[in-house]
N, C-alpha and C positions, 0 to 999 in steps of 0.2 A: 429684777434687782434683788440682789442678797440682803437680807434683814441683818444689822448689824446689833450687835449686844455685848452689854457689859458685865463680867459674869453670865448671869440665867437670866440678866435682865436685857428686852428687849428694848433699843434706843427709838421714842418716836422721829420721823421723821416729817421734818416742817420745809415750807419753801422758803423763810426767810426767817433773821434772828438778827437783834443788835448787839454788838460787842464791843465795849470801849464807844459807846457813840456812834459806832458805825454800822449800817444798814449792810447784811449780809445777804445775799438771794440766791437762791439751787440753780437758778442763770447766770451770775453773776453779773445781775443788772445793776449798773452805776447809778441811774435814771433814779432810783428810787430812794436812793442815798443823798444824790442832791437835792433832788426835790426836799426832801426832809430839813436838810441842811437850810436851803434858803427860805422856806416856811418857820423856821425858829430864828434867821438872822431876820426876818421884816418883821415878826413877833416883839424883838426885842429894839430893835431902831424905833417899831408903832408905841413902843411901854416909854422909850426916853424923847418923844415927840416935843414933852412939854419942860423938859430940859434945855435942849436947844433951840426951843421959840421962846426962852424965859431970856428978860432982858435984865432980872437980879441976878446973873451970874455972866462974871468975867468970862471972855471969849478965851481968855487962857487958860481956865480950867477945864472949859468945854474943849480944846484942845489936847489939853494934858489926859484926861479922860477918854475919849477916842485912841489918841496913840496907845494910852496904857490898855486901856480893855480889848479896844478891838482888832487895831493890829497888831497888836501884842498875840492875838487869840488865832489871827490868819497865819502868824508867820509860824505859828506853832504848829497848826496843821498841813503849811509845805515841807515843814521843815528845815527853815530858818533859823 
């Protein structure tokens, strides 16, 4: 492999990088992106657990909440 440089300066070379949220790999394995991706969506469904088993809040905001945060957030990353 040719050692690549910017200027005199030599760039390290890694097998993976994230940019913009997204998990980059010198394979260009997918595998490692989703995985990450759905370890931060059960992360954050496990933090609002007690949101939606709380019976002081309207089903309609628990509603409203969901469409607005989360598929609001999916349709963003198909590109909807």
């Amino acid at each position: 492999s040719v050692p690549v440089k910017v200027g005199q300066e030599p760039v390290e070379e890694v097998t993976g990088f994230t940019y913009l949220g997204n998990i980059a790999t010198s394979n260009s394995d997918v595998e490692t992106d989703v995985s990450c991706r759905i370890g931060k969506t059960v992360a954050v469904f496990s933090s609002l657990a007690t949101l939606w088993c709380s019976n002081n809040i309207r089903i309609e905001l628990k509603i409203h909440l969901y469409e607005s945060a989360i598929l609001r957030s999916v349709q963003l990353r198909i590109g909807r």
